[in-house]
Every structure is written in C-alpha cells, then in structure tokens.
C-alpha positions as CSV (number, residue, x, y, z in Angstrom):
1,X,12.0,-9.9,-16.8
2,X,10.7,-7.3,-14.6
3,X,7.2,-5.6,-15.4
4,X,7.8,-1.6,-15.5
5,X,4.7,0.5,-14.8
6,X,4.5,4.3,-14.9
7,X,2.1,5.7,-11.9
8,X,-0.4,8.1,-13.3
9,X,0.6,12.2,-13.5
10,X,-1.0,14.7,-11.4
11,X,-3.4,15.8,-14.2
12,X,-4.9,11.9,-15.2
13,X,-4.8,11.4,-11.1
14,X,-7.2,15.1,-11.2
15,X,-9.0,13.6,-13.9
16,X,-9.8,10.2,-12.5
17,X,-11.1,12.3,-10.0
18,X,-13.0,14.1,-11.6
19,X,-14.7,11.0,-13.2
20,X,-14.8,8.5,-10.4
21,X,-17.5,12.3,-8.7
22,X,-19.1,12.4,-11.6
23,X,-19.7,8.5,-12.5
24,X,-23.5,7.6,-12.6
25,X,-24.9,4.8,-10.9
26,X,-27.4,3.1,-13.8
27,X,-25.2,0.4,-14.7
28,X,-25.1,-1.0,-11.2
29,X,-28.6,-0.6,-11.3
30,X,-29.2,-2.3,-14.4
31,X,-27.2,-5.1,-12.9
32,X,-28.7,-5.6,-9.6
33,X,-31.7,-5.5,-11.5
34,X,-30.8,-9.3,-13.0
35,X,-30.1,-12.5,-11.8
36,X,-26.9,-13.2,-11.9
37,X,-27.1,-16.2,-14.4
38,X,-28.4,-13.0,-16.9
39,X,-25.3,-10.9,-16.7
40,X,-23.9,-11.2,-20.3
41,X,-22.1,-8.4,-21.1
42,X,-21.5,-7.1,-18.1
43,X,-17.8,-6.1,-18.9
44,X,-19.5,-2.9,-21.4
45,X,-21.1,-1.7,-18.2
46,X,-19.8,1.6,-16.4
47,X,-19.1,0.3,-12.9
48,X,-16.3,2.8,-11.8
49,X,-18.6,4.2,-8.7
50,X,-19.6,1.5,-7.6
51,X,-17.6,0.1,-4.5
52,X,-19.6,-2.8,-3.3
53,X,-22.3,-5.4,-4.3
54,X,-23.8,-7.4,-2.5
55,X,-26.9,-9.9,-3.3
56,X,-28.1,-11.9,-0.2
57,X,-29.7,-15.3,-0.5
58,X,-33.0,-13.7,0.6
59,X,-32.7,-11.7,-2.8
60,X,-31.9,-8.0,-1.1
61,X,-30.0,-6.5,-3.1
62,X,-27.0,-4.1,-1.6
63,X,-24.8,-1.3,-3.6
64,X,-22.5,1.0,-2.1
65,X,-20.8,4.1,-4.3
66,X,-17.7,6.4,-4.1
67,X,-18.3,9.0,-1.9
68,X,-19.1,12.2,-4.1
69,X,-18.4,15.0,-1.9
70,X,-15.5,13.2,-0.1
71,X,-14.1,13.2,-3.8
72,X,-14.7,16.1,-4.8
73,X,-13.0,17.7,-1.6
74,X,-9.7,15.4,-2.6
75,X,-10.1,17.1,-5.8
76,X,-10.6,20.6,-4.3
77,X,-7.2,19.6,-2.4
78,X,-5.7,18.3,-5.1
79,X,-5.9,21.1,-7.6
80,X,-4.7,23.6,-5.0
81,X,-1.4,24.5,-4.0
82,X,-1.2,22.3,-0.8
83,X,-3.2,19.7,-2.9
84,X,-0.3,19.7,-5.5
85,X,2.1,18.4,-2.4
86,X,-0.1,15.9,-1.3
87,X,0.0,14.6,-4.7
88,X,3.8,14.7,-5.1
89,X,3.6,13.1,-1.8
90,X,1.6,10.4,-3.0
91,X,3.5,9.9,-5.7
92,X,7.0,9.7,-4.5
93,X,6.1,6.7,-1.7
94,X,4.2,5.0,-4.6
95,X,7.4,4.7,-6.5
96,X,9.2,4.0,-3.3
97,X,7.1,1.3,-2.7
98,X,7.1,-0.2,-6.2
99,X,11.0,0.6,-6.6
C-alpha cells in the first residue's frame, strides 16, 4: 500500500512563511528555562522557530531560531512574480522526487 501525500499549495507554503517570521521565541525560553526531567507538556509548546537546542553538561544553555529577515525576503520572493516560479519550481522537483 503506498502512502499518497499532497505537497502544500503556494498560498499554505506563503503562509507557513508567514508564520515560521512571525513565530515568537517564549516557548523555547520557557523550556530552556527547566531541567529536562520537568518538561511535561512540552508537545502544547509553540516551537516552530526554533532550529536548535542545545544544553551542555556545564548547564549553558544554547537556542538558535529561523532566520527572520532571511524569511521574510523568501516571502517577498515568493509572493512576486519571479517568486511564484521559484515556487512552481519547487514544487515540480518535490513531486519528481516523491513520484
């Protein structure tokens, strides 16, 4: 049985975006803040800008985010004319690579 998934349309990829620029950062805050043998409940936090974590055995505490302005230039791309061809670009190798 083969799994069938549709790739996103350009406006949910624009509004992904869009979110992903605009995420805030107090969740991962919140969670650096605890230990991990405290993190119940993590899966309710909002952790979509946050791209790495890091918690070294001396107790430093490391947490890297999306780039906002690099986003929000894809997005400036994106919702332009040549923006709309990178998208359809995109696109059509995703499904050749998944097809």
């Amino acid at each position: 049985m083969t799994k069938t998934s549709t790739l996103p349309g350009r406006e949910q990829i624009i509004r992904r975006i869009w979110r992903l620029a605009n995420a805030g950062a107090g969740d991962a805050v919140k969670l650096a803040c605890f230990p991990p043998e405290e993190w119940q409940g993590t899966e309710k936090l909002n952790l979509d800008a946050l791209t790495e974590f890091k918690r070294g055995s001396n107790g430093v505490v490391e947490l890297k985010f999306v780039d906002r302005g690099r986003l929000l230039e894809r997005l400036l791309d994106t919702v332009d004319h040549s923006g709309e061809e990178q998208v359809d670009r995109f696109l059509q190798a995703m499904e050749e690579q998944g097809g």
